[in-house]
C-alpha positions as CSV (number, residue, x, y, z in Angstrom):
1,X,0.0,0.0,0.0
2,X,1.7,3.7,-0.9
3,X,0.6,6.9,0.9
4,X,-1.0,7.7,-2.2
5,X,-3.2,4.8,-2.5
6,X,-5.3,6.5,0.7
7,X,-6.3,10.2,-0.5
8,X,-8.8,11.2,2.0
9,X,-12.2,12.7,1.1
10,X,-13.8,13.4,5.1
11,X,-16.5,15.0,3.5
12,X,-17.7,11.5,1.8
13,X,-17.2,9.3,3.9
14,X,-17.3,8.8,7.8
15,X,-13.7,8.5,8.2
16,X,-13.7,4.8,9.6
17,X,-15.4,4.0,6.6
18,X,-13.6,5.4,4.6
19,X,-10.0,4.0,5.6
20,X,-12.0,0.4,5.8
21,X,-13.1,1.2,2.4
22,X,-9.3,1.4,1.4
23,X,-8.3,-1.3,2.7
24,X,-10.9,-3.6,1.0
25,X,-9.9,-2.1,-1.6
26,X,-6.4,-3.4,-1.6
27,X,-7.6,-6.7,-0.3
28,X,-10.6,-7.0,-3.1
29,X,-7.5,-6.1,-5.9
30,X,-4.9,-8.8,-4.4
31,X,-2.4,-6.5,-2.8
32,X,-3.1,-7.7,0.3
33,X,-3.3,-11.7,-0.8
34,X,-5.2,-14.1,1.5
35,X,-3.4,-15.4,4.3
36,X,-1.1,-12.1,4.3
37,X,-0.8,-9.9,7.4
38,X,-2.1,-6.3,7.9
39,X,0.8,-3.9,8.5
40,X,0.0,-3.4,12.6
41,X,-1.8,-0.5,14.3
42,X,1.2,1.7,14.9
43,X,2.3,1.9,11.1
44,X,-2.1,2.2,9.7
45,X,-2.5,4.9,12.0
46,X,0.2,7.1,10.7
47,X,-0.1,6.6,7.5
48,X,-4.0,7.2,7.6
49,X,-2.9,10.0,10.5
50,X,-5.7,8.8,12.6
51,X,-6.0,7.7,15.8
52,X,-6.4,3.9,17.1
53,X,-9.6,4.4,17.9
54,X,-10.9,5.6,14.1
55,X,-8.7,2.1,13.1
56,X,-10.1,-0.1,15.4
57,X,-13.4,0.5,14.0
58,X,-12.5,0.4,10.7
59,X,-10.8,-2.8,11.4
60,X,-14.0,-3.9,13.1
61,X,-15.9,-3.0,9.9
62,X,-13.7,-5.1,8.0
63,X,-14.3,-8.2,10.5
64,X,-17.9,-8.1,9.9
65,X,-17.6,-8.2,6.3
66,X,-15.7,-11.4,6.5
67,X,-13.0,-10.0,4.8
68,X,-10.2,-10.6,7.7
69,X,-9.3,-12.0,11.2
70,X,-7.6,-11.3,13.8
71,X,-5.7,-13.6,16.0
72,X,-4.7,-12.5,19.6
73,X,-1.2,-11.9,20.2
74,X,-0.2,-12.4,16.6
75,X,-2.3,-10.1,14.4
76,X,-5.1,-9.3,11.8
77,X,-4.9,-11.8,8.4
78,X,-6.4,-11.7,5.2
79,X,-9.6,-14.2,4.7
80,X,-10.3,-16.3,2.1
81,X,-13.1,-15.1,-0.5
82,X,-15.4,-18.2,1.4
83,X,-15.5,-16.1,4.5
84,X,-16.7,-13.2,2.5
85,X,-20.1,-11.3,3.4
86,X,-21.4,-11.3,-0.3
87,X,-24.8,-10.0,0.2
88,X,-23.9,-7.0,2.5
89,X,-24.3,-3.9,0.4
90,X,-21.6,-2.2,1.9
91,X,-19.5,-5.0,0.4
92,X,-20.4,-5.4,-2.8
93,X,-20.5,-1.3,-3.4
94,X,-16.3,-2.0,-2.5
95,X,-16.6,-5.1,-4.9
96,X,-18.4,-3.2,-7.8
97,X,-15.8,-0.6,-7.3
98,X,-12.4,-2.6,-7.2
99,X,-13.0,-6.0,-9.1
100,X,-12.7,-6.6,-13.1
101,X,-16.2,-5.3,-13.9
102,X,-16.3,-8.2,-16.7
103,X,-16.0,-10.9,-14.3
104,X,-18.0,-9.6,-11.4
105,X,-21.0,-8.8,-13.6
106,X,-21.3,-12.3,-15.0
107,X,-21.1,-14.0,-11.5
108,X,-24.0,-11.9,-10.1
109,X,-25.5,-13.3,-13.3
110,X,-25.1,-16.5,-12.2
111,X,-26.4,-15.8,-9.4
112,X,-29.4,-13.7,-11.0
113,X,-30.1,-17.6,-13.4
114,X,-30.4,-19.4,-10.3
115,X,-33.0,-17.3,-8.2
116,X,-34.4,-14.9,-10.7
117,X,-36.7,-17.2,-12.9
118,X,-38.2,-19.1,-9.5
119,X,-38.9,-15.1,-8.5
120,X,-40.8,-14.5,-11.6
121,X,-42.9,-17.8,-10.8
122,X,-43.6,-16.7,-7.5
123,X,-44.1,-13.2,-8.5
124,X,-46.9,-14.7,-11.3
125,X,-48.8,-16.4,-8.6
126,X,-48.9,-14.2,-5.4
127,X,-48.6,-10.8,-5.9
128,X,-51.0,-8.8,-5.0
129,X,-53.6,-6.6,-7.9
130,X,-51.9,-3.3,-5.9
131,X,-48.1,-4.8,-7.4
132,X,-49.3,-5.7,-10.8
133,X,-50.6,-2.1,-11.1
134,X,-47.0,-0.9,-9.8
135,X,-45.6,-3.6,-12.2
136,X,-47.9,-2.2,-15.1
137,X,-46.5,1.2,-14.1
138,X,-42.5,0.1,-14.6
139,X,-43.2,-1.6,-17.4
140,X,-45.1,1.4,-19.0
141,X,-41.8,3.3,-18.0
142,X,-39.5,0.5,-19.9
143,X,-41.8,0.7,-23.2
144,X,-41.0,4.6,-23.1
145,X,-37.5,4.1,-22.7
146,X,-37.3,1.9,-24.9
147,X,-39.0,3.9,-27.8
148,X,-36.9,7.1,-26.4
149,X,-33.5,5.0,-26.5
150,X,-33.2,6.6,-23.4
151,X,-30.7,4.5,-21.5
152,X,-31.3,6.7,-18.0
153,X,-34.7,6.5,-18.3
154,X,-34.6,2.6,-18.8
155,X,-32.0,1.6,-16.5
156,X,-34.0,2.9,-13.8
157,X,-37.4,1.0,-14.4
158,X,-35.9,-1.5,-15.2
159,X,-34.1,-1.5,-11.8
160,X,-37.9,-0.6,-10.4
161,X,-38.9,-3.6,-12.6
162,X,-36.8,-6.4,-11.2
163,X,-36.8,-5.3,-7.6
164,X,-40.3,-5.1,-7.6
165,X,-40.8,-8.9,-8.8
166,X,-38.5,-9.9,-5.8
167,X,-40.6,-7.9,-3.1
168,X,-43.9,-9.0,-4.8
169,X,-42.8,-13.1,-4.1
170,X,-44.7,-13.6,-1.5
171,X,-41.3,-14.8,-0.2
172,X,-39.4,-13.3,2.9
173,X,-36.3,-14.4,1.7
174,X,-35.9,-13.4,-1.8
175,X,-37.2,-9.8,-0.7
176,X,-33.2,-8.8,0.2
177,X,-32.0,-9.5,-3.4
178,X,-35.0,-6.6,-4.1
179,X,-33.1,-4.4,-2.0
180,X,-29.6,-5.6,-1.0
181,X,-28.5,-5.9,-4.8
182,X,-29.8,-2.5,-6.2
183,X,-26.5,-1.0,-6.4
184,X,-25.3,-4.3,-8.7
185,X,-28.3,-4.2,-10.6
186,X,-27.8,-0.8,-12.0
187,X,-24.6,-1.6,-12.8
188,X,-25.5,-4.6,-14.2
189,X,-27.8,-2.6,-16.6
190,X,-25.5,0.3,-17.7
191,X,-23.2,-2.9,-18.8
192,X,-25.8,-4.7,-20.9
193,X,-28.2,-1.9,-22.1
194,X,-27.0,-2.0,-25.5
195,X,-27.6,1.9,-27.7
196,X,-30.8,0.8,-29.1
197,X,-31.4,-2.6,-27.9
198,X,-33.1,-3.0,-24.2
199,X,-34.5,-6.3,-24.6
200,X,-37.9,-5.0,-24.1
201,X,-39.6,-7.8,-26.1
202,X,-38.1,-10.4,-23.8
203,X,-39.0,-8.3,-20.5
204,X,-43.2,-8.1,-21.7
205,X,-43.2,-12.1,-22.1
206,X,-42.3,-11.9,-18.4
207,X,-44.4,-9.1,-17.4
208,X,-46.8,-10.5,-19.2
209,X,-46.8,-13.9,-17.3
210,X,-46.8,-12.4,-14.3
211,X,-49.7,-10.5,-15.1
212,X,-51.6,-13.7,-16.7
213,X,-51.0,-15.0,-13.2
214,X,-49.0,-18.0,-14.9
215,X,-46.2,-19.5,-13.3
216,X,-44.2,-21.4,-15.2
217,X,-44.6,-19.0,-18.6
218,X,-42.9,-16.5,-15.9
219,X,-40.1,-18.7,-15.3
220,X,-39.6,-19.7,-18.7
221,X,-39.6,-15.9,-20.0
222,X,-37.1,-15.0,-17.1
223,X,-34.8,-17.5,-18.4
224,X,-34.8,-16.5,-22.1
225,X,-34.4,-12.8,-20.7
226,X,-31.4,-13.7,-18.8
227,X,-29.9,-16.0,-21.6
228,X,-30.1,-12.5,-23.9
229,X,-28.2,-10.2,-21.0
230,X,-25.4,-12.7,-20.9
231,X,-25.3,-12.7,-24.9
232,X,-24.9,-8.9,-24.1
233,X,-22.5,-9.2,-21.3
234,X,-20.3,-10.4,-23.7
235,X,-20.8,-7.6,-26.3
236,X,-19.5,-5.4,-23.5
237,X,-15.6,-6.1,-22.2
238,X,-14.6,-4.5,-19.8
């Protein structure tokens, strides 16, 4: 790590936050490799020019993120990627920020394949009439867009689109990927929002499921939809 690496915007960023935000940073990159050391207290604190206190917490932060350890009476290590907290948001906004875009996008696709089409099924048979109108309303908002070839305005009904079909399961626990991933799904988006190509024929056969109250069309629509973003995922390097 060089002093450089740790410019320091206070006015962004609480500042434990902030210098854990660093450090994940070099962690999430590889110049802290698993298994590797922190430097210790004495050294972070000067070069942050912060007191232990502000570190402690930071290093706290870092602890509940999975992203290190600390042994007593022989120091603070790197974790394995295992031990990682994927789903915190916190964590994945330092992910989004310091990994290969490229090959973080197309695992939270594989993640979006595995859960996303059972969503849409659940979605088709138990939301409620007051989330197909909100549903109706996204959509509406994506057909616009999509006329428009306005990326904004699409990427952000889209975003309304998908975390709406999460919250509308019926399903307490695929309600966090509604809101814990909303900072991936946008990025997600920008990447595969091809000028003049938003996939919206592939998004109204499942809004149109959903609507027809049909499960299994809904699952089968989500998967063709998400076969086309990682057609586009590739059309996009990094």
């Amino acid at each position: 790590m060089t002093e450089e690496s740790f410019s320091f915007t206070p006015m962004t960023y609480r500042l434990n936050v902030y210098i854990a935000q660093q450090i994940a940073s070099q962690i999430i990159c590889g110049q802290l490799p698993v298994g590797s050391k922190l430097p210790n207290e004495l050294d972070l604190c000067q070069r942050f020019g912060v007191s232990r206190t502000a570190l402690r917490e930071s290093i706290k932060l870092l602890a509940s993120k999975g992203l290190i350890t600390s042994k007593p009476k022989v120091g603070t290590f790197i974790q394995p990627r295992k031990y990682w907290q994927f789903l915190d948001r916190q964590l994945l906004e330092w992910l989004k920020d310091s990994e290969d875009p490229q090959h973080f996008l197309k695992q939270f696709l594989g993640l979006r394949k595995s859960i996303e089409p059972a969503a849409c099924a659940f979605s088709a048979e138990f939301a409620t009439e007051e989330q197909r109108d909100r549903l109706t309303t996204h959509f509406n908002a994506m057909e616009k867009a999509s006329k428009n070839k306005d990326a904004d305005a699409w990427t952000l009904a889209d975003l309304n689109f998908h975390a709406l079909i999460f919250q509308s399961t019926s399903n307490d626990f695929f309600t966090p990927f509604g809101n814990v991933l909303t900072t991936v799904y946008q990025c997600f988006f920008n990447h595969t929002s091809v000028r003049g190509h938003f996939c919206i024929k592939e998004h109204r056969a499942v809004y149109q499921a959903i609507m027809d109250k049909d499960p299994e069309a809904a699952r089968m629509a989500s998967n063709i939809l998400l076969k086309n973003n990682h057609e586009l995922l590739s059309l996009n390097p990094a």
